[in-house]
N, C-alpha and C positions, 0 to 999 in steps of 0.2 A: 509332701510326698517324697519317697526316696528320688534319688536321683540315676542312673546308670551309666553316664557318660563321663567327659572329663571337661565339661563347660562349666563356667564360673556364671556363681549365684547370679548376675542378671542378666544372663543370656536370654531370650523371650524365643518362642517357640516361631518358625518360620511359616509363614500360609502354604508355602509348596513343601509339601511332604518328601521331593526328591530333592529337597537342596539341604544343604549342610552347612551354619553358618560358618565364614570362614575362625578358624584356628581351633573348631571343635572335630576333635573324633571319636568317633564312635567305633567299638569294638564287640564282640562277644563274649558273653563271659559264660563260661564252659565251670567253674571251678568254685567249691565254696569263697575259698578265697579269695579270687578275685572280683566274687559279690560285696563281700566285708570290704573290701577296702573299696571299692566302689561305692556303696553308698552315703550319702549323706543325709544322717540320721536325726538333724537338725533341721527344720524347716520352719520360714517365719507365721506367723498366724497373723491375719488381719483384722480388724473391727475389734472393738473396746470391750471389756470386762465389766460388766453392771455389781455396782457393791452392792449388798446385802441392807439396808435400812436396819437399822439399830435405834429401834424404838424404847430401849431402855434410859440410850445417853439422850434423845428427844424429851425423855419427859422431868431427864433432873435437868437437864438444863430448862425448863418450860419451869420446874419450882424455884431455880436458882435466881428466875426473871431475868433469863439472858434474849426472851424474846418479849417485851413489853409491849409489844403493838400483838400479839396471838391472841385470835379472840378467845371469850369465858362463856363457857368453863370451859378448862383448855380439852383437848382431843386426844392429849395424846397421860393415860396416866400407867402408873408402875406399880404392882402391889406385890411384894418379894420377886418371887421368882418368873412372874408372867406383867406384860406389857400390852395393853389396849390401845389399839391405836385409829380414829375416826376418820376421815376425810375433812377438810376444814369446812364445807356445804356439804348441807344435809340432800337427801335425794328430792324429798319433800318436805320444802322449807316450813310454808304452815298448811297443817291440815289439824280440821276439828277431829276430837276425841270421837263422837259418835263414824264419822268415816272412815277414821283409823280401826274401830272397832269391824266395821262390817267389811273393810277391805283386806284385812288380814284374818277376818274371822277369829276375832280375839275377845270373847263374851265378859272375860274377865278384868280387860284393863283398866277401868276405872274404879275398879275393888283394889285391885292391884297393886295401885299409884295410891292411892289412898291410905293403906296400911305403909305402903312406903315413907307417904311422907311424916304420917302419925309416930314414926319410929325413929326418922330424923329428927322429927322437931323436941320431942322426947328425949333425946339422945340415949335410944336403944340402940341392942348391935340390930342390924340389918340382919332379915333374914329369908330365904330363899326354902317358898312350899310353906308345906303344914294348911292348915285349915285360915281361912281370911275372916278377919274382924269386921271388915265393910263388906257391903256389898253393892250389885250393879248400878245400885240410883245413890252413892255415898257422893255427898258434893266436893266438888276441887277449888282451888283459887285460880284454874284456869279452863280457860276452855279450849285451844286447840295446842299442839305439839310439832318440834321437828321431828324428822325420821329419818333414821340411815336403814338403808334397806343391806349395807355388810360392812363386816368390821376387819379389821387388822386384827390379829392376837400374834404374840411373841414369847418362845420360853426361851430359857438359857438350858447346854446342853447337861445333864445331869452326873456324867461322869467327868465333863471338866465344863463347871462352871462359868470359864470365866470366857466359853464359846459361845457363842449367839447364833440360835436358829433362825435359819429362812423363816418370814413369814407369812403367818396362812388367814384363809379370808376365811369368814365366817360368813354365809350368804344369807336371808329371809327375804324374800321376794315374794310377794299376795298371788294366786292364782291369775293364770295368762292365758294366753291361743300354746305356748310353750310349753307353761307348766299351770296344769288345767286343777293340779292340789296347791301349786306354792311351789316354793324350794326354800327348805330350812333345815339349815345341816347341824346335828345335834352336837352336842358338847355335852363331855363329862365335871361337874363342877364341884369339888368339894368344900363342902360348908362348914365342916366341922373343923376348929383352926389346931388342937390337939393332935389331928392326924396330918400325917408328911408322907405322901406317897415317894419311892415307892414301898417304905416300911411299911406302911398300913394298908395297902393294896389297895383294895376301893371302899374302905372304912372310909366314913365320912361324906361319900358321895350318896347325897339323898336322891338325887334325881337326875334325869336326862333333858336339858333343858333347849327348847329351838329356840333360838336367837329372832327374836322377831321384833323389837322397838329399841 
């Protein structure tokens, strides 16, 4: 805060409002001028500055194997221009496939995971929508799952690259006394690897997808 007198920076304010510590006076100031040079426009600020997490340098260094104790598969990964980033524990460490299904209302997920893994093991590109191969009774190699109920995402700034954005949470949380639908906050995702927003605008973006496993 400015200041308006001619005490020095750690003079501390008196409990009696009618005393004046000695060698401080106090005057009027009637005149622009004599506001300008009265003030002191400089003032220290306390408490620390929180840095911004840069989950892009987390995840080359996570390939570089500069953290060989990070559990697998690692949390934190980089695909160009955006950055994933998980919490090292899941929310719900293990839960069967059937409770995940009815606790998120997610009829789908074991079609889901299924053409997922059919595509990995295949070595298809991965793909996101369209019509499923499997469906609800298709068998897995496992029966229960972790789960993160939100994620980290991280882009770089577009007009200068080589800035790193704040990053934002992606939430899916199952219906509650709070939230009696869920809370699943959409994201726009494009699938198509040919388009580069923001040249191709929303070319590419097949769907709007809520973050929920």
């Amino acid at each position: 805060m400015p200041h308006l007198d001619d005490a020095g920076d750690d003079d501390s304010l008196s409990e009696d409002p009618g005393h004046e510590p000695e060698g401080r006076i106090s005057h009027p100031v009637t005149t622009t001028v004599g506001l300008l040079t009265s003030l002191r426009t400089v003032a220290p600020v306390s408490g620390t500055i929180r840095k911004c997490s840069d989950y892009f340098e987390l995840g080359n260094a996570l390939q570089r194997g500069l953290y060989p104790r990070a559990p697998l598969p690692y949390r934190t990964v980089v695909h160009g221009e955006t950055a994933l980033h998980l919490a090292r524990d899941p929310t719900m460490k293990t839960m069967a496939i059937g409770d995940i299904i009815d606790k998120f209302s997610l009829p789908d997920l074991r079609g889901a995971l299924a053409d997922f893994l059919d595509r990995v093991n295949n070595g298809q590109p991965l793909k996101i929508g369209g019509r499923r191969a499997a469906d609800t009774n298709s068998p897995l190699p496992f029966d229960h799952l972790q789960v993160w109920t939100k994620m980290q995402l991280q882009n770089r700034s577009y007009h200068a690259p080589h800035h790193i954005l704040p990053p934002q949470t992606i939430n899916a949380l199952p219906p509650s006394e709070a939230w009696t639908s869920g809370r699943h906050d959409v994201v726009l995702v494009n699938t198509d690897g040919s388009k580069v927003w923001p040249h191709s605008g929303l070319e590419g973006v097949s769907s709007r997808i809520h973050f929920s496993y």
